[in-house]
N, C-alpha and C positions, 0 to 999 in steps of 0.2 A: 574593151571599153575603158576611155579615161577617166577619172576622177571626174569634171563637168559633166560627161556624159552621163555617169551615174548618176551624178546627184539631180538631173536637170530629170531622165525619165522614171525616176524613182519615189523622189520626193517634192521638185519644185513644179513641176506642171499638176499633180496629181493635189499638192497642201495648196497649191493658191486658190481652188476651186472651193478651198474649207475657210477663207479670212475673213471674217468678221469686221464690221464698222470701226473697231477697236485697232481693227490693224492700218497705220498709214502704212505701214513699208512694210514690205515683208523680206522674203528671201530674193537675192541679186545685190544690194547693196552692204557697203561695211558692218553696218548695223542696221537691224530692226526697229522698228519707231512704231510703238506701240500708247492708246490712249486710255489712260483710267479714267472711268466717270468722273464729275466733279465732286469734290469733297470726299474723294474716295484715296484709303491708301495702297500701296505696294505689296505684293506678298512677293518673294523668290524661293525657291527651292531646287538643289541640284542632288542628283542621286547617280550614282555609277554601277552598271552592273557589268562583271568581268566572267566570260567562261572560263567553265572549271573552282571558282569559287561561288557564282550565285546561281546558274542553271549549267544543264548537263549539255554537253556537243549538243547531241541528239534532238535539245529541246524542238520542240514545234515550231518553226521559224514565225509563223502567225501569230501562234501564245504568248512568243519572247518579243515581239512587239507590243503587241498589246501590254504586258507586264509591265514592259520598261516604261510605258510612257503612265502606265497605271498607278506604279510607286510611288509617283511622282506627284497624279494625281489625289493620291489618297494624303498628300502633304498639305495639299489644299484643302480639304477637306474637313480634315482635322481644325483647321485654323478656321472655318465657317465661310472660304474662299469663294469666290466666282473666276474661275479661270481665264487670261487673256490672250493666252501663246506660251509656246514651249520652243527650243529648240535643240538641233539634236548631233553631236560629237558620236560621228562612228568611225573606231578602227578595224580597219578587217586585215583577215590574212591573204586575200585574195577577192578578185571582183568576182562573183558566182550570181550570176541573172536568175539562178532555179531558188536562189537562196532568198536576195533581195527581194522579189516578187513579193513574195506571201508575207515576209517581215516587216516589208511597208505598206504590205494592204494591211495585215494586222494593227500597226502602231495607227495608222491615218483613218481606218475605222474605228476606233476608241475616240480618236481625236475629232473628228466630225460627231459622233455623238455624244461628248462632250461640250463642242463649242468651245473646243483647244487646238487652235491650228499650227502647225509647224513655220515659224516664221523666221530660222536662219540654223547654222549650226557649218559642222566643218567632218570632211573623211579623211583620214589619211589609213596605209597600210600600218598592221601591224595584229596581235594578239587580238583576238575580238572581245572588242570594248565597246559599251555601250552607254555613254553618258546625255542625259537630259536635265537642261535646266527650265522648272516652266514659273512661269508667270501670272497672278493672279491680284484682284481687287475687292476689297471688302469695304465700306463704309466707314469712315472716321471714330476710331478706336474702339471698334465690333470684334476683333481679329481676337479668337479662341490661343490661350494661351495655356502653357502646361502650369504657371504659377498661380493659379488661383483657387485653387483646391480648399474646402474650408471646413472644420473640426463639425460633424452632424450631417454632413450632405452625402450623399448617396453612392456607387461607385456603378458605372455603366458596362456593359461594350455591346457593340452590336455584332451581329452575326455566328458563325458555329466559330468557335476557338478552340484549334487542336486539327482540326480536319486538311491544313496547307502541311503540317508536319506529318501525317500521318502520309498524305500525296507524296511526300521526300523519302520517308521511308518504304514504303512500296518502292520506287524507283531504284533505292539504294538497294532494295531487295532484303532486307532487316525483318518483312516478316510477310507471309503472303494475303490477297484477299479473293476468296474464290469467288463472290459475287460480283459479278461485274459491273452492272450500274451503279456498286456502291465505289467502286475501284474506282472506273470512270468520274466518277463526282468526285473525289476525292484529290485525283493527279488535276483534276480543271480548277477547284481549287487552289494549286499550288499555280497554278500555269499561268491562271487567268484569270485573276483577283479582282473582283469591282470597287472603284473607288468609291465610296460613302458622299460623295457630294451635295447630294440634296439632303440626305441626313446634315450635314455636317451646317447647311445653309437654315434648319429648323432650329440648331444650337443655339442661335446667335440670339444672346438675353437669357438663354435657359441656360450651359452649362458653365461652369464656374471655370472650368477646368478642360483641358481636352488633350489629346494626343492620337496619333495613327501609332496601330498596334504592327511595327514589321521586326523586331528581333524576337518576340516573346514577351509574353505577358508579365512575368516576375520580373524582366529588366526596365520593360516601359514602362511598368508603372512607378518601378523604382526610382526611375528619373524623374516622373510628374512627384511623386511623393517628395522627394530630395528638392526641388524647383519651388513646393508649394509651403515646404517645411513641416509636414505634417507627417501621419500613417495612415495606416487600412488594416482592416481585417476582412478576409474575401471569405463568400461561401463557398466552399467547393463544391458542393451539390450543384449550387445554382450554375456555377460555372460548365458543369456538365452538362446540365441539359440542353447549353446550345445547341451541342453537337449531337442530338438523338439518335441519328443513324450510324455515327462512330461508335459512340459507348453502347448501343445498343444489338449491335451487331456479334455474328459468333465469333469472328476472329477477335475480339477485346473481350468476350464473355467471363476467361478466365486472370482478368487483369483486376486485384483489388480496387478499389477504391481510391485509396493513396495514390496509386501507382498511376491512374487514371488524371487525376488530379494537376500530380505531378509531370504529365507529358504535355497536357493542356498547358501548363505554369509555363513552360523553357520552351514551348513549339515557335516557330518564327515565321514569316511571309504569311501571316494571316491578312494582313492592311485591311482590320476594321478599324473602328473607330471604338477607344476608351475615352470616358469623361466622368465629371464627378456633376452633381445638380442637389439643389434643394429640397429635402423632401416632399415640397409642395408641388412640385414637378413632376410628382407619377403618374399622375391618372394623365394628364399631358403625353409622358410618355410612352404611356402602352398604347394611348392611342396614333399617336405617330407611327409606331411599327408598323400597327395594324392596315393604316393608310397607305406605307410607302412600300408592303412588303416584306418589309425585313425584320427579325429578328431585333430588340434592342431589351437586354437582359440587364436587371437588375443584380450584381454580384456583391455587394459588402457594402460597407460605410469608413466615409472617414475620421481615424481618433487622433488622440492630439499626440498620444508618445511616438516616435519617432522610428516604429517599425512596421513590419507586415507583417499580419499573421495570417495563416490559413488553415481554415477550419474544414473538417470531413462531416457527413452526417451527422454525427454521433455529440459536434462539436469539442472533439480534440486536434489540439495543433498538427497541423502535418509536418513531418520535415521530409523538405527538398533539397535533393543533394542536387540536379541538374537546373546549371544557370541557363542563361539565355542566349542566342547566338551572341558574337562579340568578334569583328572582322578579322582580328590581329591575333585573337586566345584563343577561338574554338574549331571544330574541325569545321574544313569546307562541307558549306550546301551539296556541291556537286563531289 
């Protein structure tokens, strides 16, 4: 199978059946010609995932699409986006029909329930690379930013935090889990991330501040902290109780505290959503969670000196020795 032929029974007959009003052109010419509403601006976002550093050969070839176009999503998201199109840079090592199948039904099922359709991109041979850039629109200076963070406001994130690390370490095989549906929930966390978008869409006027959580928590926030010019002080209690069935479970039973705390801080590939918001924004948003499903946990406040601190029950500092992923420093995902 040639390169057109790939791309044309893979992706172009199967994504034009997905394009939206938004799309004048899609896939077949030089460029895509995509329309943002009136008075509305631009968002872009490109993300690259290479095997052997961000999933395993093995991965799920359905998972690993969905993911890919999900990181992606969860960029938007963050920003309080509405997505317009994405498209999609794959290198392979070889053309595999058993392979492509399920990795673009994967990626083009996320992307039809999204209302993100694939509207150009490029294959060629080589290491399998996976790059997406997608495309979205928000309302005239609505777009969620990490610099806005303000000294009294509240610190967010939604969904369990720690539970995509803990799916990495199972796989690395680092420590076992004999329950299975907890196993299972845990590696589909890692695999198969939801992108926060209609949270991300309720932001808009409420959070001051925001960001998608994918290296860890103690880096991303570090960044929005560094961005906003502020600090935080996080609960660590609160922050465990996202993830109930992790900490709560036998195989972590005999993991302190600290230590618990601590894997939560430095875990990566979670893609929730952190933000910071006004105090007057809570009853707001517990009931938001409650509406859309999800989780959206209040973990600490923002103070004016210029560090993080993390607090354990007992409210003593923790110290964490383990940073956050970091592409160039830390050991490969896979």
């Amino acid at each position: 199978m040639g390169e057109f032929d790939l791309i044309d029974r893979f992706f172009t007959q199967p994504a034009k059946a997905l394009y939206t009003p938004a799309v004048h052109v899609g896939i077949g010419d030089d460029c895509a010609v995509l329309q943002p509403a009136p008075n509305a601006q631009l968002l872009v976002s490109s993300d690259m995932m290479v095997e052997g550093r961000h999933f395993f050969a093995d991965t799920d070839p359905y998972r690993l699409g969905h993911k890919a176009l999900a990181t992606n999503l969860s960029d938007l998201a963050a920003c309080g986006a509405t997505p317009l199109g994405f498209t999609l840079a794959l290198a392979l090592p070889k053309v595999d029909e058993s392979w492509l199948d399920p990795f673009s039904k994967g990626m083009l099922a996320l992307a039809q329930h999204s209302a993100c359709p694939l509207v150009g991109g490029d294959t060629t041979s080589g290491p399998l690379t996976i790059s997406i850039t997608v495309f979205g629109q928000i309302p005239q200076d609505q777009a969620l930013l990490r610099s806005g963070a303000k000294v009294g406001h509240d610190i967010y994130v939604t969904g369990a935090i720690g539970e995509a690390r803990a799916g990495l370490h199972l796989l690395e095989k680092r420590w076992e889990c004999n329950n299975k549906p907890l196993r299972d929930h845990l590696i589909r966390r890692l695999e198969a991330p939801t992108p926060r978008l209609a949270i991300g869409h309720h932001l808009r006027g409420v959070a001051s501040s925001a960001m998608d959580l994918s290296d860890g928590l103690r880096g991303d926030l570090g960044h929005l902290l560094k961005a906003s010019q502020v600090g935080a002080r996080i609960n660590g209690n609160a922050l465990l109780s996202t993830a109930p069935r992790l900490w709560m479970s036998a195989e972590t039973s005999a993991w302190t505290e600290t230590q618990k705390i601590a894997f939560a801080m430095a875990g990566g590939d979670d893609y929730e959503l952190l933000f910071t918001a006004h105090p007057g924004f809570r009853a707001y948003l517990t009931e938001l969670g409650q509406e859309l499903g999800v989780g959206i946990t209040r973990i600490g406040e923002v103070l004016a000196s210029l560090d993080m601190k993390v607090v354990d029950t007992a409210g003593q500092i923790c110290t964490l020795e383990t940073a956050s992923f970091d592409h160039f420093k830390s050991c490969s995902r896979a």
